[in-house]
C-alpha atoms as one frame of an Amber mdcrd trajectory, in Angstrom:
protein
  37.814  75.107 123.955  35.508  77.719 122.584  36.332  81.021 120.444  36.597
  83.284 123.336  38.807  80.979 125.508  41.340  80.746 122.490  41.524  84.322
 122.570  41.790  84.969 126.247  44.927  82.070 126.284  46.386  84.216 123.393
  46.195  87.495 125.393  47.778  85.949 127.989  50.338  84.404 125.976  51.164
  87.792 124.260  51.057  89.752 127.627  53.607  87.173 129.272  55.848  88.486
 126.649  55.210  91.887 126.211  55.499  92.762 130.000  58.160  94.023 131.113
  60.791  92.371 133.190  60.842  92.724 136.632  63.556  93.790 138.903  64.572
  90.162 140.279  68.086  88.648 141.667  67.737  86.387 137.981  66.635  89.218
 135.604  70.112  90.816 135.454  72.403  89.484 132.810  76.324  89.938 134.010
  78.139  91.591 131.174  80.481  88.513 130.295  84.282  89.604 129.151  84.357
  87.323 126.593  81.149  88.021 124.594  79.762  91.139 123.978  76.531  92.497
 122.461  76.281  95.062 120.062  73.328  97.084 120.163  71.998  98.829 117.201
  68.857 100.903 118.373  66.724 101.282 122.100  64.382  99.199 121.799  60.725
 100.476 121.468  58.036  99.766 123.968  55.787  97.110 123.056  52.221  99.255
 122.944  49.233  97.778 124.931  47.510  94.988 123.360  44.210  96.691 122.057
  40.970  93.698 123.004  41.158  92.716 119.056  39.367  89.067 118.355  42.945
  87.196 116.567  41.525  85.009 113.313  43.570  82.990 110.999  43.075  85.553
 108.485  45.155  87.896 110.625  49.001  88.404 108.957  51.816  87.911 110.737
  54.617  90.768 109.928  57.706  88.998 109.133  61.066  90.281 110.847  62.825
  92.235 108.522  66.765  92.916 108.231  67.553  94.676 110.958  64.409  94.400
 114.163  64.112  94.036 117.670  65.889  90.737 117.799  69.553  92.285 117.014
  69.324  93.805 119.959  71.056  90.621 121.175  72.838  89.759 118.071  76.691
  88.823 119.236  78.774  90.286 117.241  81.375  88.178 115.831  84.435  90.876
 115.449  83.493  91.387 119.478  83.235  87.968 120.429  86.446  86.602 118.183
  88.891  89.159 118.740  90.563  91.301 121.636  93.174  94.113 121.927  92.007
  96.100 119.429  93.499  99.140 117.997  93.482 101.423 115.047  96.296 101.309
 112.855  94.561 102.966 109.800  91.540 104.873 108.566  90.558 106.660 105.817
  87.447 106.946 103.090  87.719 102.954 102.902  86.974 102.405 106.127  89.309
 101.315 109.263  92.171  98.973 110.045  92.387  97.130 113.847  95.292  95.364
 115.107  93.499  92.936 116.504  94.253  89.573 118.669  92.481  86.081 118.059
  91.323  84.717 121.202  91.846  81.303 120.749  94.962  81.031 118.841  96.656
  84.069 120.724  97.571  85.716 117.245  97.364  89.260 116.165  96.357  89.904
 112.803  94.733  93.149 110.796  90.999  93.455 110.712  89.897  95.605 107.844
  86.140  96.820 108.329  84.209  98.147 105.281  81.108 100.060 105.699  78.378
  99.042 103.384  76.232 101.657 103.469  73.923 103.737 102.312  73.700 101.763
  98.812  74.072  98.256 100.469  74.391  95.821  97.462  76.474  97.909  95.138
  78.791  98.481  98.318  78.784  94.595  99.119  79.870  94.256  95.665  82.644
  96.711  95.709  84.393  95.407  99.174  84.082  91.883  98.199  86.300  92.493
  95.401  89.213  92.867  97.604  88.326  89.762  98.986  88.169  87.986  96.185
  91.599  89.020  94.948  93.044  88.545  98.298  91.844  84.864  98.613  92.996
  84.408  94.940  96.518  85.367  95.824  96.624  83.872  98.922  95.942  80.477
  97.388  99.018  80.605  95.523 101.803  78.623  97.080 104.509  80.918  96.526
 102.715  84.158  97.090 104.962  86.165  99.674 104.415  89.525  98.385 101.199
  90.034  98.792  99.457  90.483 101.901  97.607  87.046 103.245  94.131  86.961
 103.314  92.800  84.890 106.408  88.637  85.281 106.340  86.266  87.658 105.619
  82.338  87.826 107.281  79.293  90.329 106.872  78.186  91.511 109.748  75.552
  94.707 110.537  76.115  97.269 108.019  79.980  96.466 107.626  81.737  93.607
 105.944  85.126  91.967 107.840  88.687  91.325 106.230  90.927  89.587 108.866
  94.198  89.660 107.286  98.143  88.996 107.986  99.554  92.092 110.423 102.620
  93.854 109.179 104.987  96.468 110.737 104.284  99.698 108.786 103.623 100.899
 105.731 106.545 101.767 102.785 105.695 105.542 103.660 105.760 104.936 107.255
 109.103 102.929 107.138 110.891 105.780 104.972 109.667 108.525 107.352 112.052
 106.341 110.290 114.503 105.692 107.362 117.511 107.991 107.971 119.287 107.705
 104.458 117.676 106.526 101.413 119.906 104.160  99.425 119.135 102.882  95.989
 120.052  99.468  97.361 116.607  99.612  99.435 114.929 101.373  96.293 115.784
  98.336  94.554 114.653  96.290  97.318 111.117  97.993  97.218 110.882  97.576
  93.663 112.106  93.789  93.319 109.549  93.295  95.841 106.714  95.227  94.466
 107.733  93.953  91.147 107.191  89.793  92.498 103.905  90.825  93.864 102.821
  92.278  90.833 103.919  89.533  88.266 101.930  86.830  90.177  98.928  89.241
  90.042  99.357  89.517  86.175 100.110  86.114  85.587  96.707  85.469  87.427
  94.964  88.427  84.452  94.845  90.175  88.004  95.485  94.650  88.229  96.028
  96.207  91.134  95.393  99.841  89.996  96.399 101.802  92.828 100.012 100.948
  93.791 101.672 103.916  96.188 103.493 104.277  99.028 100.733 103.766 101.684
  99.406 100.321 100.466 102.957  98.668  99.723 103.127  97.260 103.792 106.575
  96.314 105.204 106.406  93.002 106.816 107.905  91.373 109.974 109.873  88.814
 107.816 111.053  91.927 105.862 109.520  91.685 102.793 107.429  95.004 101.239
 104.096  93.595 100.216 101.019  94.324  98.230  97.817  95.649  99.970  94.617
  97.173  99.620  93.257  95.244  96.723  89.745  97.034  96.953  90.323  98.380
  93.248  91.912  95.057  91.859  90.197  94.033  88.817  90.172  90.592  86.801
  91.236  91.372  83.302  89.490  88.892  81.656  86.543  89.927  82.649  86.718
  93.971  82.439  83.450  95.529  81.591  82.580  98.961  81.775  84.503 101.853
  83.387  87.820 101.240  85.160  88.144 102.227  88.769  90.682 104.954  89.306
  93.362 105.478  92.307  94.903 108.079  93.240  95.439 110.803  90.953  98.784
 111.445  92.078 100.364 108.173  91.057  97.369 107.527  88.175  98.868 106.068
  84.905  97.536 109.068  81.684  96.212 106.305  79.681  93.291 105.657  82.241
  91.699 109.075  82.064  92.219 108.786  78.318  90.011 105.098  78.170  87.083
 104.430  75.701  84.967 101.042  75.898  85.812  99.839  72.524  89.693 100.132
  73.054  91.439  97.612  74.620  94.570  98.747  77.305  97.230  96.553  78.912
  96.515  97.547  82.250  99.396  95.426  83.774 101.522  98.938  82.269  99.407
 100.795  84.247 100.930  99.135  87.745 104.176  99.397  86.543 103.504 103.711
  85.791 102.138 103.863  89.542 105.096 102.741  91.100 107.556 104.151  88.966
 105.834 107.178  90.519 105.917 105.953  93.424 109.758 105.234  93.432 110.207
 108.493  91.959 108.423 110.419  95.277 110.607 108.423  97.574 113.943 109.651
  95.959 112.974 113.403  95.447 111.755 113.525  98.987 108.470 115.430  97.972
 105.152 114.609  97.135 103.884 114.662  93.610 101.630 116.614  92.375  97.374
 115.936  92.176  96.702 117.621  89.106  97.985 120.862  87.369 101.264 121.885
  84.985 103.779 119.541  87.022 101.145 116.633  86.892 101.276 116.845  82.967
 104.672 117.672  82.850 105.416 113.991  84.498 103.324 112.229  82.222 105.389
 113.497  79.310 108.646 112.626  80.520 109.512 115.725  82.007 111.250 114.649
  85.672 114.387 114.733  87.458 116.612 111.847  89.643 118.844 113.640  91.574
 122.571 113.161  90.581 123.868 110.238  93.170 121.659 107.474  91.504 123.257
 105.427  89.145 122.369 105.351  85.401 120.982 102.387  85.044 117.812 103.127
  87.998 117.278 106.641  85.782 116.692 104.481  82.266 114.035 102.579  84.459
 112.779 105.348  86.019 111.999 106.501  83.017 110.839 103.477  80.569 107.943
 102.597  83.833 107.083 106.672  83.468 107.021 106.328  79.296 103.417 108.194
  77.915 103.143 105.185  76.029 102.176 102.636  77.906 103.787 100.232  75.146
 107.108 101.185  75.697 107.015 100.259  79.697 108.580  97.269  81.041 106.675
  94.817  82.612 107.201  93.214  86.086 108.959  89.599  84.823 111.286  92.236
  82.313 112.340  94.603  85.121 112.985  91.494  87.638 115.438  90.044  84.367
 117.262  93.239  83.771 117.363  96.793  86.149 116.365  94.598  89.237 118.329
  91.379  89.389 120.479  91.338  92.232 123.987  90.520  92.551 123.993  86.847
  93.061 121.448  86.442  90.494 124.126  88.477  88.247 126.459  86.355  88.996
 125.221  83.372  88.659 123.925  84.733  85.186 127.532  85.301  84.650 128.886
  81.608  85.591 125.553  80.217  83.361 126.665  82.508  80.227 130.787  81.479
  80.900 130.140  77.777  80.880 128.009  77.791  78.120 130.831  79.305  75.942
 133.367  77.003  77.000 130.690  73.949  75.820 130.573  75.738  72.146 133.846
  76.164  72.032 134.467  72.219  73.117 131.940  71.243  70.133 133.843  73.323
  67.551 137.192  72.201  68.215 137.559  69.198  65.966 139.380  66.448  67.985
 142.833  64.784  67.125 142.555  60.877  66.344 145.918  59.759  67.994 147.661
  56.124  66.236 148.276  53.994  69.024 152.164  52.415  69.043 152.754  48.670
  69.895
């Protein structure tokens, strides 16, 4: 076949392609309603093929990340899930309640967008990720929220992760009276969740009321891990939470010095606690901010003595002189039977001291 054969078979090649389709009973695609396509742009008109000889030397422009071809890129949040519905949304990005179509569950599908700085974004989402799938290898990890799977897709990356009822704020808005039985519920919870994150050199860093979820198996559970952060390998500037709930030792941090930050968890939800039973928010900043990072707050009078002396060691300035989650499950948060079976464990080891120091009597035996 000669040179100008070759290229007259390539323009007809290209032109096949390029032209469009027409109107025909087969060129009509039925939208399918179990798969559907995502479309990112219109897609451009391919311009006429100007009569150019083609020569090996000719370069071929590689497809880049997002081209012509995602037009029919099934997407797999689409495709995987149905019944979806916004539960959440905020500067993180948006929560669906969402239901598998195969195994007929519903879980929550977190979506993270992962723009405009796309690898320093990546980064930042997948650290959620990563702490969720660390906890959620843990066999007896029931207060923290499960992590199922996670998958990039587009310009967003995917969480798909256990489905709870509410969140703690949510649940004491429908609350009628506020007991300190259920604050101590909240905290023993919180408190579980949190010691098997600092067991594992794991921080959560922004514990409040509206990422502590309330579960169907009614349990309160850690969530929102996106500002978790592996101890052991801290470098640089710590991520801060909310201001509101914000321990005064992180806005006080230099490089060189070296902070427990697991006292930093325990501040936030002493704060948090501490919003619940006032029944007002705290404050963001100003004289009332400071005046709760020096100590300066009141529980109202029905609370019992022993939940103010918490209260106020997990709000101490010094972050030193705070509890930490194992010493607060041991003492202020122990329940009843765990008191009382303390009680039986301290009784009977008495009586076996007092059985070792009474000397016994050798009795003579009589014929």
């Amino acid at each position: 076949m000669s040179g100008k054969e070759e290229t007259l078979k390539c323009r007809e090649i290209i032109e096949m392609f390029t032209e469009p389709l027409k109107e025909t009973q087969h060129s009509k695609v039925p939208e399918s309603n179990f798969i559907k396509r995502r479309k990112i742009s219109d897609v451009p008109k391919t311009p006429p093929v100007q009569e150019t000889k083609l020569s090996a030397k000719t370069p071929c422009k590689s497809r880049g990340p997002f081209s012509i071809w995602d037009e029919f890129e099934v997407s797999r949040y689409d495709s995987d899930f149905t019944d979806m519905e916004v539960i959440g949304s905020g500067d993180f990005g948006t929560v669906y309640r969402a239901k598998h179509r195969l195994d007929q569950m519903f879980y929550a599908v977190k979506e993270i967008r992962i723009e405009p700085k796309p690898q320093v974004s990546i980064n930042r989402a997948l650290q959620e990720a990563l702490a969720l799938a660390a906890s959620s290898s843990w066999d007896d990890n029931v207060y923290i929220i499960r992590y199922h799977n996670v998958w990039l897709e587009q310009n967003s990356l995917f969480l798909s992760m256990e489905l709870c009822d509410c969140s703690l704020s949510k649940y004491i808005e429908r609350s009628r009276d506020v007991s300190e039985q259920l604050l101590k519920k909240i905290m023993r919870d919180v408190c579980k969740g949190l010691e098997k994150l600092h067991r594992s050199n794991i921080v959560h860093l922004d514990i409040k009321a509206e990422n502590i979820l309330f579960s169907f198996t009614h349990k309160f559970k850690l969530a929102d891990l996106g500002l978790a952060r592996i101890t052991t390998n801290l470098v640089g500037e710590i991520p801060e939470g909310d201001s509101r709930y914000l321990a005064p030792e992180l806005l006080e941090f230099v490089d060189h010095k070296i902070l427990d930050l697991t006292k930093a968890d325990i501040f936030s939800l002493g704060a948090t606690i501490l919003e619940i039973l006032s029944e007002k928010p705290l404050p963001s900043r100003g004289t009332e901010w400071h005046k709760l990072r020096e100590g300066s707050f009141s529980v109202p009078s029905h609370f019992s003595h022993g939940l103010k002396t918490a209260l106020t060691r997990m709000l101490a300035k010094d972050p030193s002189q705070r509890p930490s989650a194992s010493e607060l499950l041991n003492t202020y948060l122990l329940s009843e039977s765990k008191q009382l079976l303390r009680g039986y464990r301290h009784y009977t080891h008495l009586l076996h001291q007092q059985l070792r120091a009474k000397p016994y009597k050798k009795r003579k035996l009589s014929v």
